[in-house]
TORGU-55490 format. One record per residue: z negated, y negated, x negated of N, C-alpha, C in turn. Coordinates in steps of 0.02 Angstrom, whole numbers, plus 50000, padded with zeros to 5 digits. Atoms other than C-alpha are relative to their C-alpha. Layout:
N
ZYXZYXZYX ...
//
This chain:
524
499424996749971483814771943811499905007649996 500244991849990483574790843877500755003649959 499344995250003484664804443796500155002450043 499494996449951486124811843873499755003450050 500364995049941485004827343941499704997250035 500505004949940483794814844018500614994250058 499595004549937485254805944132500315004950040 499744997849954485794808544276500695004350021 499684995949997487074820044336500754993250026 499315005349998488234803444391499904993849965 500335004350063487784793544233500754996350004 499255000850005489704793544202500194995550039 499625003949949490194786244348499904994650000 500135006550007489024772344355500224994049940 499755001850043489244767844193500784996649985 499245000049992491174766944204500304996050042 499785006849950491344753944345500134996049955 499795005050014491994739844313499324993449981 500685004750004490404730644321499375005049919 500674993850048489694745444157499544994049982 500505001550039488394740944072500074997749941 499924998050102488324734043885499465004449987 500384992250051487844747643770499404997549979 500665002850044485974748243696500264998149921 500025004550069485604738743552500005007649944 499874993850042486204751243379500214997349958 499555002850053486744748143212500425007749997 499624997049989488354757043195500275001049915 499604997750097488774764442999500555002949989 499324996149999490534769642957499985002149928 499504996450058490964779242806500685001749998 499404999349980492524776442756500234991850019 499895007649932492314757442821500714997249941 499465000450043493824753642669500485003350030 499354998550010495074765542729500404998250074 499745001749929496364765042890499904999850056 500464995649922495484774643019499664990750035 500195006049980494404758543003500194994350018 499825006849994495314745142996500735000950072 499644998849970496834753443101499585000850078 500264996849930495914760843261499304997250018 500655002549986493994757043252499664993449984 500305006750001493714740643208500344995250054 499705005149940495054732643345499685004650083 500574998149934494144744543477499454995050018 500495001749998492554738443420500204990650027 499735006350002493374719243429500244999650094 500044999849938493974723343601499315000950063 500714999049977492214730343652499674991850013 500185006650012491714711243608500254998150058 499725005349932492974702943738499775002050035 500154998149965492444715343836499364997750047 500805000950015490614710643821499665007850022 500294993049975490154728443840499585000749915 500125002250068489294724043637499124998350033 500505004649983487444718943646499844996049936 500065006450056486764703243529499775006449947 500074995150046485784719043432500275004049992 499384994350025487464726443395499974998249905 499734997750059487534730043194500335003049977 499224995350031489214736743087499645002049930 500334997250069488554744242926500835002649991 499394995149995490054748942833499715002849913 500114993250081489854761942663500865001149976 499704999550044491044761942535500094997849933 500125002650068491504762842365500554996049962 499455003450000492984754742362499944990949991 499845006850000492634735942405499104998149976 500515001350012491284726742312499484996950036 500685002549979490444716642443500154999350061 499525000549938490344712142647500444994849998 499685004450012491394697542601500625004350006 499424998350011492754706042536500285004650081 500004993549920492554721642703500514994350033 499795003849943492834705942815500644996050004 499135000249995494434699242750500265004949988 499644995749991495124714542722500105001350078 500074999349931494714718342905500354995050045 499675003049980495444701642966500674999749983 499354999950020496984702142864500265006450040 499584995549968497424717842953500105000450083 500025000049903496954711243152500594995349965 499615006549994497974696243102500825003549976 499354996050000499514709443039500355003350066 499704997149934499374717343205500134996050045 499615004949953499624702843303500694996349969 499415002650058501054696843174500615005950017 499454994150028501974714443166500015004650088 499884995949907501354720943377500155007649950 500044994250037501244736243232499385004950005 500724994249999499884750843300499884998550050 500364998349947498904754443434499734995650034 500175005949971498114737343448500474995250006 499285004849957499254725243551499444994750005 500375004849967498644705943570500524995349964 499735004750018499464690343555499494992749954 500415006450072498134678843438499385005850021 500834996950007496234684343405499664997250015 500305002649999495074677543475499474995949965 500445003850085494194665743330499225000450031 500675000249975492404666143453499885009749991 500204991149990492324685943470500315003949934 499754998150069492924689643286499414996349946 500465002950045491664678943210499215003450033 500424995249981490534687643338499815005849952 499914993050043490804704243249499944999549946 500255003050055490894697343088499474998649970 500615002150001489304687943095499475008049987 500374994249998488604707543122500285005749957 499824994150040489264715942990499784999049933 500294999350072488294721742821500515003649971 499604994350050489074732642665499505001149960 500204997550068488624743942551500385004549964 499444997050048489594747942399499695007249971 500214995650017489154766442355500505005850002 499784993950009489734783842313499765004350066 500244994549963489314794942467500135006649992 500284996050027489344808242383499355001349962 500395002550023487854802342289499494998850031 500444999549974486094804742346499644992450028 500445005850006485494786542295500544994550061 499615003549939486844778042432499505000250058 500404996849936485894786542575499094996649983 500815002150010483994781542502500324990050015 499955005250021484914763642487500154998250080 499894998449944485554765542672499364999550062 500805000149950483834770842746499634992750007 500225004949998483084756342692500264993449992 499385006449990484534742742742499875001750089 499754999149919484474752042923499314995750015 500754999549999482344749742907499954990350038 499785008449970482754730942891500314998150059 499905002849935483894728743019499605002350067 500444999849938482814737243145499674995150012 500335004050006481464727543095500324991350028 499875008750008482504709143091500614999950071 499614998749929483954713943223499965000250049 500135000749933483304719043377500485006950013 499794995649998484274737343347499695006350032 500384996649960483034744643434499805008949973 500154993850053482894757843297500545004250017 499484995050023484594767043348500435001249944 499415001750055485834771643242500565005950011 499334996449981487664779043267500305000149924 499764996850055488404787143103500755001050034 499184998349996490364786643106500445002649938 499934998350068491194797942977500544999849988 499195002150045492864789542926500315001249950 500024998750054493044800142794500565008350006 499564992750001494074816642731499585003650019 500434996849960493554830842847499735003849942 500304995350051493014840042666499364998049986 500735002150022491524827842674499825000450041 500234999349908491114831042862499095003349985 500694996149999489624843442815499584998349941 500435002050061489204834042638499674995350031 500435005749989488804818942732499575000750038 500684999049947487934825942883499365003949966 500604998750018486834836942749499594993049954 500625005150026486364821342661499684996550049 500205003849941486044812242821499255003849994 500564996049980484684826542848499584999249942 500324999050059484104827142655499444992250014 500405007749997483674807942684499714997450061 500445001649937482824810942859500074994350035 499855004349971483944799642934500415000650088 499774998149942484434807843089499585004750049 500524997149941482654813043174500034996850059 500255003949952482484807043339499304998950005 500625001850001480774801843394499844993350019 500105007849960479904787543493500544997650048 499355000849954481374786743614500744997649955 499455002950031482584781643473500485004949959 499464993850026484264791343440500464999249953 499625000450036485234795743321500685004950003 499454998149961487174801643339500514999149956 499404999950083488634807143218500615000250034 499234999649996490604803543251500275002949955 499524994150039491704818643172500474998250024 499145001149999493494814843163500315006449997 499544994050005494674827943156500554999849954 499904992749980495414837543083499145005149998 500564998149998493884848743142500005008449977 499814993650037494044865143012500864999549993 499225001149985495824870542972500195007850039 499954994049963495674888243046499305001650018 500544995949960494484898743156499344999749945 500134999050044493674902943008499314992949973 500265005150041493244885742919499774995650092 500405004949942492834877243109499395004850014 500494997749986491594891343130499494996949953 500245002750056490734887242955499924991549999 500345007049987490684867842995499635001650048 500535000549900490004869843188499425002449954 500664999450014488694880243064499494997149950 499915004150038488614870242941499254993250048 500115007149954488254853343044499285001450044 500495001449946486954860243164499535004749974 500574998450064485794866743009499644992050025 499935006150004485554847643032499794994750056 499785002849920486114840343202500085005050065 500084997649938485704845943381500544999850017 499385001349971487214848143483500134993050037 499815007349952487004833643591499974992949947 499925007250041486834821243428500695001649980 499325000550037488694826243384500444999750048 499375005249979490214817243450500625002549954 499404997450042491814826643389500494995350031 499615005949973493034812543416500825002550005 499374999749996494924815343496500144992750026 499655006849968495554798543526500554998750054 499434998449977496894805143629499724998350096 500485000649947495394806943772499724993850033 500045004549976495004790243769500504995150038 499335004249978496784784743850499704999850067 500164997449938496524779144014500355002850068 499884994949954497744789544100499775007549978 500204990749989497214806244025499144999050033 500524994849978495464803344085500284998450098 499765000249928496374798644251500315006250045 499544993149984497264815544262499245003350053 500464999049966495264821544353499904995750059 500305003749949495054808544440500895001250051 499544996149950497164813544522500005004850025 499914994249975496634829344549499655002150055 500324998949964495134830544618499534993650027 500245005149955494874814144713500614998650038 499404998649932496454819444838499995004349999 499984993549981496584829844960500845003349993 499395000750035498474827744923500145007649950 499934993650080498664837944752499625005649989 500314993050026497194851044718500265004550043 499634995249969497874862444849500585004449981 499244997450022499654863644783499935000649921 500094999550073498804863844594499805007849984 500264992550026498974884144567500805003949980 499384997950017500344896544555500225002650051 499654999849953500794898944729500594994450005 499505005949982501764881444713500024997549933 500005003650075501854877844521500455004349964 499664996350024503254884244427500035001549941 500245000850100502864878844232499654992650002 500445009350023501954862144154500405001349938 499525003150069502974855944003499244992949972 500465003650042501464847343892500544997449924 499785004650072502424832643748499644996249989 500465005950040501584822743631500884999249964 499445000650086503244817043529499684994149961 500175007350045503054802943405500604998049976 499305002250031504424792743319499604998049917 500104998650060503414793543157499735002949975 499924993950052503564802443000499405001549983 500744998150025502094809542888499814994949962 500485007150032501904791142790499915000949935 500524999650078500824790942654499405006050017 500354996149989499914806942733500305006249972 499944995650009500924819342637499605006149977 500634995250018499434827842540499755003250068 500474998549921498454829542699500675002950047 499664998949966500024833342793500275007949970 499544993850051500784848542653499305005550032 500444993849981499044858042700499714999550078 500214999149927498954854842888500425003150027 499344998049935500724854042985499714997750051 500085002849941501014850343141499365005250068 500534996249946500054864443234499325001149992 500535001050028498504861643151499744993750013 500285005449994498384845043153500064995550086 500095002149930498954842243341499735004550072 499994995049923498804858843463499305000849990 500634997249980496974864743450499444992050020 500445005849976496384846243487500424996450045 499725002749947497574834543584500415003150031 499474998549977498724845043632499555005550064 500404995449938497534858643715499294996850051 500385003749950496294843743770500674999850054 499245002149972498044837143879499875006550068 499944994049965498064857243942499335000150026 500634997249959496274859243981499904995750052 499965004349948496234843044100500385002350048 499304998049958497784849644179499635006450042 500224993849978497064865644210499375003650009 500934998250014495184866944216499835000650084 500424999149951494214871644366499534994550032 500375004649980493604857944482499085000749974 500585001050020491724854044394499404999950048 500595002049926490084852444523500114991849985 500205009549987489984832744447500254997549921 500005004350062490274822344307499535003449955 500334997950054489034828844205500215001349919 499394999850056489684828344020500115008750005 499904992050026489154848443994500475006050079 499614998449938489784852844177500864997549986 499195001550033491634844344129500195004649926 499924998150086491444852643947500085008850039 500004992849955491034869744030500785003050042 499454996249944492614869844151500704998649935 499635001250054493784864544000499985006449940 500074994350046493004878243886500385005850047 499894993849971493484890944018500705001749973 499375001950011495234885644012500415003449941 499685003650047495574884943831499715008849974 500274994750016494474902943824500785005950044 499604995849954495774911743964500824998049971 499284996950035497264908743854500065008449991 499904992850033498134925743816499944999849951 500034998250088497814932643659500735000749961 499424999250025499514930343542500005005449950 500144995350056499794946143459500674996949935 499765002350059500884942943277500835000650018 499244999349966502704948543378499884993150038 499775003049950502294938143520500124992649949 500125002550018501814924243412500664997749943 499455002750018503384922543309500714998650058 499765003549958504174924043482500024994350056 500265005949947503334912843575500054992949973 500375006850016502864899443449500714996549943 499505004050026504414887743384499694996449930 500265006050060504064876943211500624996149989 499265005450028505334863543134499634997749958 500095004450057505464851942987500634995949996 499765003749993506194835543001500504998949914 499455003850053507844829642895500194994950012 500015006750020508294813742858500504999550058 499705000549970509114805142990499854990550053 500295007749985508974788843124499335000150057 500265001049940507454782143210500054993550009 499865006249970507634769343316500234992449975 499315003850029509104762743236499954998949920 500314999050072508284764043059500045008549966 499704992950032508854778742924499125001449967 500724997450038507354787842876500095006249958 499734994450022507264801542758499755005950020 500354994349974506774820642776499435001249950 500715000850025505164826642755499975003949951 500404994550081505174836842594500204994749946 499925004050037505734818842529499374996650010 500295005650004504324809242569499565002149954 500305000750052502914805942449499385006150002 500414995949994501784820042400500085007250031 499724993249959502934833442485500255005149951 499464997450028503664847642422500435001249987 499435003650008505344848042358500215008150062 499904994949966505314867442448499505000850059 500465001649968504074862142568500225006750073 500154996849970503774875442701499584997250079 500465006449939502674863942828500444999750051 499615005649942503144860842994499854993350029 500085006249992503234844443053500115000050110 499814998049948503634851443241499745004550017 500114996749965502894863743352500075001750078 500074997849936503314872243534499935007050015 500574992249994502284887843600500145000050081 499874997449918502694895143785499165005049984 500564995549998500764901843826499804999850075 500314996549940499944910643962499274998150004 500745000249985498244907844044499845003050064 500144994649965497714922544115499354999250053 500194999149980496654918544251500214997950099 499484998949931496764920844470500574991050018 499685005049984497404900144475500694998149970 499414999650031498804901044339500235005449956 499784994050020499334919144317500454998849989 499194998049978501214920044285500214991749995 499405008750013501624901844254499684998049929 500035001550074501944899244092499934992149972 500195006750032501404881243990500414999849950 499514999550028502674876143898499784992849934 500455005450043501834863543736500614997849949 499485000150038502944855043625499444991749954 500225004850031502574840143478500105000749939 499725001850071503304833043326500054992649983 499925007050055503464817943193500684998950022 499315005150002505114806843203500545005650055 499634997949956505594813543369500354994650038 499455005349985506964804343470499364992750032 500475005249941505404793243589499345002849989 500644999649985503604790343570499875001450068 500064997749946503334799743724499255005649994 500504994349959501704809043802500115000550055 499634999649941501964817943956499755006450001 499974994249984501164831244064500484999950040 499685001349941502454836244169500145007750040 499884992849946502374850744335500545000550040 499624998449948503654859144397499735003350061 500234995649938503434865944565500565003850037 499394996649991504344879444629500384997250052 499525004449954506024874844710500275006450083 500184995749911506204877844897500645004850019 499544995149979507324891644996500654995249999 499105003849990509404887045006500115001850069 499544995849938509584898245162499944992950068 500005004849976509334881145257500604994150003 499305004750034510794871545169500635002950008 499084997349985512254883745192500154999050047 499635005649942513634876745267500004993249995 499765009450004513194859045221500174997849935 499924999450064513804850645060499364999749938 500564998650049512084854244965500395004349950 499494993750071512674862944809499415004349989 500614997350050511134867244733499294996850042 500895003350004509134862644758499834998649953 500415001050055508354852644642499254998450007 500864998749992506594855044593499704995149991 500355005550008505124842744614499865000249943 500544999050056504214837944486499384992650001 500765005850009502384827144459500004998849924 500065002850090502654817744281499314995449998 500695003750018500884811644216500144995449928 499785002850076501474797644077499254996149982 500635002050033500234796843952500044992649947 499935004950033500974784943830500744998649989 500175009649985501894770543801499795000050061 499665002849941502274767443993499265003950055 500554995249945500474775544092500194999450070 499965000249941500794781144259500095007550027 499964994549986501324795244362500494998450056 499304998549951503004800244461500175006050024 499714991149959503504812544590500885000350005 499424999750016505294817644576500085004150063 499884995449944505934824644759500565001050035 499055001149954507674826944864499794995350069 499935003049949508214815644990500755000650022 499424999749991509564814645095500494993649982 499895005250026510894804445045500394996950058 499665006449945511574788545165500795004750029 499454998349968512964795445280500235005050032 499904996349957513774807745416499895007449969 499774993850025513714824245293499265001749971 500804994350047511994833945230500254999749924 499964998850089511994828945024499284996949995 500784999750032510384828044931500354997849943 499985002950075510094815044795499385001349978 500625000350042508534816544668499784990750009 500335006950003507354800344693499385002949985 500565000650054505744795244612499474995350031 500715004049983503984788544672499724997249960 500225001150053503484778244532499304996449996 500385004949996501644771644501499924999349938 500195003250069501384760544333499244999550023 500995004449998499224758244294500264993749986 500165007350020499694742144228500384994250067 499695001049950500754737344395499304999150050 500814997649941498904741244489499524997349989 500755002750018497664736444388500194993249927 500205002850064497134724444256500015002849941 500274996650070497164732544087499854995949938 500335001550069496194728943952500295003349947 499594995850060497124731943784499395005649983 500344992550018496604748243724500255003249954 499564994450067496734759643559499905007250017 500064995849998496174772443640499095002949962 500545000250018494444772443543499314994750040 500615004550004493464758543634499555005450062 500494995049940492754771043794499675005649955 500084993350033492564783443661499264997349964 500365002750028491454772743554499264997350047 500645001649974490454765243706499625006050017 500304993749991490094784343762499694999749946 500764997450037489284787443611499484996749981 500495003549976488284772343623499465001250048 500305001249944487704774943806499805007950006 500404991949963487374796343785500645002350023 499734996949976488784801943845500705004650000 499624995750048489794815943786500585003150044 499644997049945490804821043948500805000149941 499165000850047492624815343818499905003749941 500054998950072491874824243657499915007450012 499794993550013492264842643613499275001549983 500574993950040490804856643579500325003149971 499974994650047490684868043464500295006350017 499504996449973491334882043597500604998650023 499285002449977492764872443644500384997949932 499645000850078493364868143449500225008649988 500034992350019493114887843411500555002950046 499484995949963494034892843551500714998649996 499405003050029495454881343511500245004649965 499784997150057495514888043355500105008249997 499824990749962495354906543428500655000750013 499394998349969496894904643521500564998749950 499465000650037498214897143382499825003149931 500084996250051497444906743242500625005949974 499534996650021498744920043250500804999149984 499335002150021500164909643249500084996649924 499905005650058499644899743106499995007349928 499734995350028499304918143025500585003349986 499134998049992501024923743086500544997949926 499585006050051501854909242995499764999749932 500384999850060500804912042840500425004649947 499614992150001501464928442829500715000949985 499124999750008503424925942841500074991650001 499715008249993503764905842796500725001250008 499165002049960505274898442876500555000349951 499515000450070506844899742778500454994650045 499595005949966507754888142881500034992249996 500425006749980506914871842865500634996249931 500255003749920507334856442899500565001550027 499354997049936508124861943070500094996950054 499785007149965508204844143151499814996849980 499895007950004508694828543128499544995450021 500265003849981507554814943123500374995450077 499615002649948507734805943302500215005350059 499744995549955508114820743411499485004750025 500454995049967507254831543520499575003449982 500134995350028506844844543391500405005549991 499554997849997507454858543343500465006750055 499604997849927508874871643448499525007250010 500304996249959507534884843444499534997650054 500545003949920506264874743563500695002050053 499684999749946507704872643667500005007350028 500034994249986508084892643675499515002350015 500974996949980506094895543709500114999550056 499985001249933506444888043878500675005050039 499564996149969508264894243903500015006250007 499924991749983507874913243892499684999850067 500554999349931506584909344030500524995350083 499505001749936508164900444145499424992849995 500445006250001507154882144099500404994349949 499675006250055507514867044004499704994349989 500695006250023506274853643914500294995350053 499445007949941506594836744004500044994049973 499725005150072507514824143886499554995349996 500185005150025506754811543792500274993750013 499505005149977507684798043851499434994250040 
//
């Protein structure tokens, strides 16, 4: 199997039919294979991959940890938690039974090893477990490194990887690392990994993983734009009035308070899903598929933000912190109660930022980003206004007002996309009602359950990095919200918590929009 640089410029495409390809033969190592990541998101991918048959017979799971003593134990742990999600319809993976043939599949291909990875002698014990399965498997000597682990071990594990000369390429056979995110926690510490990591690893063996990318309406948002002649035309700021970017969620911080007390919400969601979301939206038609050609028009994007100086930045950029209150019909408490929080906790659990991207296609139309924990509706949602048309047409008839279109791109639960436009309404007198063009993906097509990880996973199987962040596109992220997260460093909130679990967020978001004559667009 050729690397990435050696394929073709419409690799992507082919690949991606319906008819793809299964992936080359690889044993696949997780660190981390004990904690949630694994058992929550990447092992029911990988399980879907199976039905899929997009899997080849020389597929191997290696999992590393020090947690469970043997693969015995890995594999019921691992089943006890598919068999919860079909029991509880609890997470990302949706199915009504498991397939007992394509579970024993997977099964059948999965080793362990109980070790410290921190610990040199794991990795010597590792090399020569992979050695074997090349040899006895039919793995064809790849190997895919997945690092399910706290991002504080991101650069311990990729330097041992290197110490134990387990990530040379050579003889056509590749090797390829999955980074989770959080990727640094400021400008600062993501510069120092990116340098870190590629002491080590070439750019094209690293796979910075947003799972958010693998949905298949956000990578659909390219293929609406620029495969009609329809939309790119009217996609600028002659006919675009704002974009309103939500991620909400309807849950809290969990059992992630540690990890949550030193992130927050603008850390742990805007410089990766939230500004992937924006760069799709707003990137510069590409020459082709190419992963670095798509990566390229996305970096531009995410580079042509305005710079937030430390005023604008406490005016621009909203925070919150959730208080106890109802979700979806259940009392939950606030977040400086949950476990591991502080009792004076400072953290936001909420963020919305009005930003500019200063270049000739979206001068002057402002992006309007919003996203928080135990908000009223698990809702994602790009959604464009477009400016609303002249009145001098309507006077004299009973039109009151004009209401403005809008193009809603729903990312999650419900995938699809709706145009919102005036019509006239039934009868002898000129009135305008608001109606709605609605298309559901799952109304259209077939869908294959999805966590959002299984396209993600076969890309880095098959080479292909077009969904996975560089090193200039992390940095620049982190360029642009750097000063808010300084801002906020600087003067913590005295207000907090300043909404109610279950609700929108709090009434400054709202006022971000209303000084500008705007208004989010309900959760409902």
């Amino acid at each position: 199997m050729p690397n990435k640089q050696d394929t073709p410029n419409n690799a992507r495409s082919a690949t991606k039919a319906e008819t793809a390809a299964v992936a080359p033969p690889c044993a696949m190592v997780i660190f981390g294979a004990g904690g949630d990541l694994t058992k929550r998101l990447v092992t029911p991918a990988l399980y879907n991959l199976v039905t899929a048959k997009r899997l080849p017979d020389g597929f191997r799971l290696v999992g590393v940890d020090r947690g469970l003593s043997s693969v015995e134990d890995w594999r019921a742990s691992l089943t006890d938690m598919m068999n919860e999600f079909v029991a509880t319809r609890d997470g990302e993976f949706h199915a009504d039974r498991i397939d007992p043939t394509a579970w024993k599949w997977l099964c059948d291909r999965m080793t362990y090893l109980q070790g410290d990875f921190t610990e040199p002698q794991i990795y010597n014990r590792l090399r020569e477990h992979l050695a074997g399965l090349d040899k006895t498997a039919g793995t064809g000597g790849n190997h895919l490194f997945y690092l399910a682990v706290a991002d504080r071990f991101f650069d311990v594990v990729v330097a041992a990887l290197g110490t134990a000369d387990m990530v040379t390429e050579k003889d056509g056979q590749w090797r390829r690392v999955v980074i989770e995110k959080p990727f640094g926690h400021d400008l600062a510490s993501a510069k120092a990994l990116n340098a870190s990591i590629l002491k080590t690893l070439q750019e094209h063996q690293i796979y910075r993983m947003d799972h958010f990318l693998g949905k298949e309406t956000v990578q659909n948002i390219m293929a609406l734009r620029f495969a009609n002649g329809l939309f790119e035309p009217l996609w600028n700021r002659q006919h675009i009035d704002h974009v309103q970017i939500t991620a909400g969620e309807t849950v809290g911080v969990e059992r992630r308070g540690k990890f949550y007390e030193a992130t927050g919400a603008l850390r742990d969601m805007v410089p990766n899903h939230v500004f992937q979301l924006l760069s799709l939206t707003a990137m510069e038609p590409p020459i082709s598929f190419d992963a670095d050609a798509v990566r390229d028009k996305k970096a531009e994007v995410i580079q042509a933000i305005r710079p937030v100086t430390p005023r604008r930045a406490m005016k621009d950029a909203v925070r919150g912190q959730y208080a106890a209150g109802t979700i979806l019909g259940k009392q939950v408490q606030a977040y400086r109660n949950e476990p591991d929080v502080a009792a004076e906790s400072t953290t936001e659990t909420f963020i919305a930022w009005k930003l500019q991207i200063d270049n000739w296609r979206w001068a002057g139309v402002p992006f309007y980003l919003r996203t928080g924990k135990y908000m009223k509706r698990r809702w994602t949602e790009i959604a464009i206004r477009f400016h609303q048309a002249p009145y001098t047409l309507f006077r004299g008839t009973h039109v009151e007002r004009m209401n403005p279109n809008w193009m809603i791109l729903r990312l999650q639960p419900d995938e699809g996309i709706a145009l919102e436009f005036a019509a006239k309404r039934p009868g002898p007198t000129v009135t305008l009602g608001n109606v709605s063009m609605d298309f559901a993906y799952k109304s259209y097509f077939n869908m294959a359950p999805n966590t959002g990880y299984e396209t993600l996973l076969y890309d880095c199987m098959i080479g292909d990095a077009t969904l996975f962040q560089r090193a200039d596109n992390i940095e620049a992220g982190w360029r642009a919200v750097q000063p808010i997260v300084d801002a906020w460093a600087s003067d913590p909130a005295k207000d907090f918590p300043n909404y109610a679990a279950g609700s929108d967020g709090p009434a400054a978001a709202d006022e971000l929009l209303a000084r500008d004559g705007r208004a989010w667009r309900p959760l409902e």
